[in-house]
N, C-alpha and C positions, 0 to 999 in steps of 0.2 A: 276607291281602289287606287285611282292616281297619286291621292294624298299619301296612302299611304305608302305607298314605291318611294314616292320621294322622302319621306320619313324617313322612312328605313334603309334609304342610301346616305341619309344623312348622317346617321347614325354608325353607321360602316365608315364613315368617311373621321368621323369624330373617333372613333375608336380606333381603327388606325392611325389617328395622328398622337392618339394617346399612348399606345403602342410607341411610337417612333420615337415621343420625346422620354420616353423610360427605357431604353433598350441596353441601359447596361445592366441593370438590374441587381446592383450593388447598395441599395437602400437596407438600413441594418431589421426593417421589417419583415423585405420580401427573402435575405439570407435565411434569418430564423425559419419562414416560412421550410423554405428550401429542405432545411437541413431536416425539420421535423417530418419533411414528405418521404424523404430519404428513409429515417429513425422507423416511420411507421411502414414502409415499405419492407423493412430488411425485418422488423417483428413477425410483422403479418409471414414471411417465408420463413422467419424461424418456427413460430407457431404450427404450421402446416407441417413443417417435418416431426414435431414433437407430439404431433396429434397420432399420427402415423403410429408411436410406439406406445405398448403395453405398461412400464412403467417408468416414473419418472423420480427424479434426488433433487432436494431443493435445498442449494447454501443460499444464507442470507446474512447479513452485517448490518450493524447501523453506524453512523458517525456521523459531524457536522463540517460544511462545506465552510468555506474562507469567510464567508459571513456571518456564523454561526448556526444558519439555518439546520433544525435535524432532518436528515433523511435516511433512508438506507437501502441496499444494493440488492438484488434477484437474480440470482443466477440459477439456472437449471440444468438437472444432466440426464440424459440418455444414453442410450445405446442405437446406435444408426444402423442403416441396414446392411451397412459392410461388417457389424461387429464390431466398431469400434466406439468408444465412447465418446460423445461428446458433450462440450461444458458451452452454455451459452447463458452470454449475460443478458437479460430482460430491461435494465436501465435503473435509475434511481427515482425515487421516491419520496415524496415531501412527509412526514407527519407530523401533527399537531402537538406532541409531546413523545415521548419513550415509554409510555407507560406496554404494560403485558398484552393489553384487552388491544389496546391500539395499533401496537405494531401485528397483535395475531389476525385484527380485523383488517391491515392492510395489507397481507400477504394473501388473507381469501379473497379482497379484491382484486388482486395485479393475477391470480388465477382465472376469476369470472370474468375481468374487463378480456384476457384474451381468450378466452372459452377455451383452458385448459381445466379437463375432472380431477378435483383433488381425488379420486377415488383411485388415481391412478398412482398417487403418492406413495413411493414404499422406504423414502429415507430422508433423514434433513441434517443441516451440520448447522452450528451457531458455535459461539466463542462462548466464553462462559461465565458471560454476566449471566447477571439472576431474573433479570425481567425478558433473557433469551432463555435462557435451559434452566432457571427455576424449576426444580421439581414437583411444587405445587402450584404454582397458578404464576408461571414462565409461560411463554410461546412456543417450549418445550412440552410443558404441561398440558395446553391447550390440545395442540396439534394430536398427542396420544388420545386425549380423549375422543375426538371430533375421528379421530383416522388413525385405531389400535392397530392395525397392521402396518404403521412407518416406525421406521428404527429411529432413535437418534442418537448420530456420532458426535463426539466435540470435535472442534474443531481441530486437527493435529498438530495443524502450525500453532496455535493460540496455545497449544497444550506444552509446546517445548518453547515460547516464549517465558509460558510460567513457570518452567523447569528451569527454565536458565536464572529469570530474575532469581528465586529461592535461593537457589546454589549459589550463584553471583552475591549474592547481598550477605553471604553465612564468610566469603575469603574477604579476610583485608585485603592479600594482595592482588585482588583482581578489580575491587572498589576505588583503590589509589590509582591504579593504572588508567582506568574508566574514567575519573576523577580528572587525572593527568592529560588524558587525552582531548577530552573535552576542553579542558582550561587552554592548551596550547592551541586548538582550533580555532579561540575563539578569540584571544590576544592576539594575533596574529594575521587572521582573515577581518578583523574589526579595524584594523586599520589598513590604507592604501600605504603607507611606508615601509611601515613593518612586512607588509606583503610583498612590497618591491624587493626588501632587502632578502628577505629569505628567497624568491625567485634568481636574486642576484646570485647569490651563495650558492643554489641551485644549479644556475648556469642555463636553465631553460625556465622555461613560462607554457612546458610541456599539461593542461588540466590532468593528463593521466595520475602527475606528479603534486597538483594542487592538494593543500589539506580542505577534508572535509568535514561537516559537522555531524556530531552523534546523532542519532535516530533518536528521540524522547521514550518511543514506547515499543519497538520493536528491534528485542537485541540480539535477533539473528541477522540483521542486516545492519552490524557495526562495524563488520569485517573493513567494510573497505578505509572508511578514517584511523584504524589500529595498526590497518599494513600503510598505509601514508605514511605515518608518525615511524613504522618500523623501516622503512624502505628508505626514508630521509630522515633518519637519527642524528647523524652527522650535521647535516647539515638545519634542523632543528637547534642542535644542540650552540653551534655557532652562532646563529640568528638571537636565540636567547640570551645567551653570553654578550654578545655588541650592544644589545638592545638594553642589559641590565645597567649597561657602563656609559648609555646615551643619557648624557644630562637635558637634552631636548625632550626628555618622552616626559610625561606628565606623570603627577608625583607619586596619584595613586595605581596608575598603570606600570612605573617604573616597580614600583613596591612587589606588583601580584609577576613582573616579569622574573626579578630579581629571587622569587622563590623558587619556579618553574626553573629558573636555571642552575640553582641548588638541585632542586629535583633531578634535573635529566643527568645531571652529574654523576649521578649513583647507580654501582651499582646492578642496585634492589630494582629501579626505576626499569632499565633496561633491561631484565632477568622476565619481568613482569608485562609487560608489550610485548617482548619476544613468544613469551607462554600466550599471552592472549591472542596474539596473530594466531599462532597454532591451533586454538583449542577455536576461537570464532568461526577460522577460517571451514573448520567441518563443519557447525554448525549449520554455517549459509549455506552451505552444500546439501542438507540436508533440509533445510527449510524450502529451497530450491523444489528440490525433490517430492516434498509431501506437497507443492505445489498443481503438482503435475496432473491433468485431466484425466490421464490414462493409470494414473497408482493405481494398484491393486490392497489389498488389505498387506498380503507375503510382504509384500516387496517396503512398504511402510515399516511392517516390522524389521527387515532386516537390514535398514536404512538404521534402526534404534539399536540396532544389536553393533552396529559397526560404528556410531557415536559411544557408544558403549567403551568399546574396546580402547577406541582412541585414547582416553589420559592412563592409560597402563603403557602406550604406546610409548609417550612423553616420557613417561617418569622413566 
């Protein structure tokens, strides 16, 4: 018995000291640790409230992280007990490929892992790839079969991104402008000279004022690099003009500057930003909008009736 008192003071005494020599607890293990205590803590209360209610809307997404890894996103909505709706994200997700059967069999697991009833399912939204809302053997397809009482909506935002590209890609002069704005964002922000000079010109080094670069695949949020380019026209236009006449700048950079500042010259050029600021700038407002937790079906459509109206506004 005395052996073991002394054991086991021993032992307190070693664990304390171990304790003592770890007490910032900034090792990039015990963080991770940390944060997932955290992750699983705030699931485990989101869970508990979404058990609470009678039916549940499930968005989901896929896409690939900076390393190319696939995963994709879970969010779930309800109605809380004040009547109002809520949107919660569940977290992201590794899968082994994109395929239909894959992703349908990893959204019944992020279900069962937190013992939410898919019985409880009465809606889902996906963008509109074919191995999401495939209408025959999609995660679209699946999901109707497995659970005929959920609806599913496309996605609305994904829906005026492909309204836009369509239309966008039928005007030359909305492809030039796009065209143009990108080429100046990126002659310009690619180098630190050229950067200084246009700051210079500027007169501040204000970010509000900074050019930025086009979005690849979502062109309700180009607004802000087109009002850039509109807001600082002038002073674009300068910076390209000096830059064309720099025998310092490099041959084939001088070449693509020397067009760009033909370009901004025109016109057509400026007629063409001007309209685009205009017509993006609702856009994102609207994208914004279909955004929102709380949309209603109404208020979506009369979001699209007032996008609508807008280029009669213009013209």
């Amino acid at each position: 018995m005395a052996a073991c008192t002394i054991t086991s003071t021993r032992c307190t005494l070693c664990v304390k000291e171990w304790i003592n020599k770890r007490n910032t607890w900034m090792s990039d293990t015990i963080q991770n640790e940390i944060i997932q205590m955290f992750a699983h803590s705030l699931q485990r209360s989101i869970v508990t409230n979404i058990s609470k209610c009678s039916y549940l809307g499930l968005t989901a997404d896929r896409t690939t992280d900076v390393a190319g890894h696939e995963q994709f996103s879970v969010s779930i909505r309800y109605v809380g007990p004040n009547l109002k709706v809520q949107e919660c994200f569940m977290g992201f997700y590794n899968c082994q490929n994109s395929t239909a059967e894959t992703l349908f069999n990893a959204r019944i697991d992020v279900f069962t892992r937190c013992t939410i009833p898919m019985n409880k399912l009465v809606g889902y939204a996906f963008d509109g790839a074919s191995n999401m809302s495939g209408h025959l053997s999609g995660v679209r397809a699946r999901l109707g079969e497995t659970y005929p009482q959920a609806v599913y909506v496309h996605c609305a935002n994904h829906s005026l991104d492909l309204v836009l590209q369509e239309v966008c890609s039928e005007v030359k002069m909305v492809i030039d402008t796009i065209q143009f704005v990108r080429d100046v964002g990126t002659i310009i922000r690619e180098s630190s000279k050229r950067k200084a000079l246009y700051e210079f010109l500027l007169g501040s080094d204000d970010a509000v004022l900074n050019l930025v670069s086009l979005c690849p695949t979502r062109w309700c949020i180009r607004t802000k690099a087109i009002s850039r380019i509109m807001t600082t026209y002038g002073e674009v236009y300068e910076t390209l003009s000096q830059l064309a006449d720099n025998g310092s700048v490099h041959v084939d950079a001088r070449a693509k500057i020397s067009g760009l500042a033909k370009q901004v010259s025109k016109a057509q050029t400026f007629y063409g930003v001007l309209l685009c600021d205009a017509l993006f700038s609702k856009f994102e407002l609207v994208a914004k909008a279909l955004q929102s937790p709380s949309l209603s079906v109404s208020a979506a459509e009369k979001c699209i009736q007032l996008l609508l109206a807008q280029p009669r506004r213009i013209a």
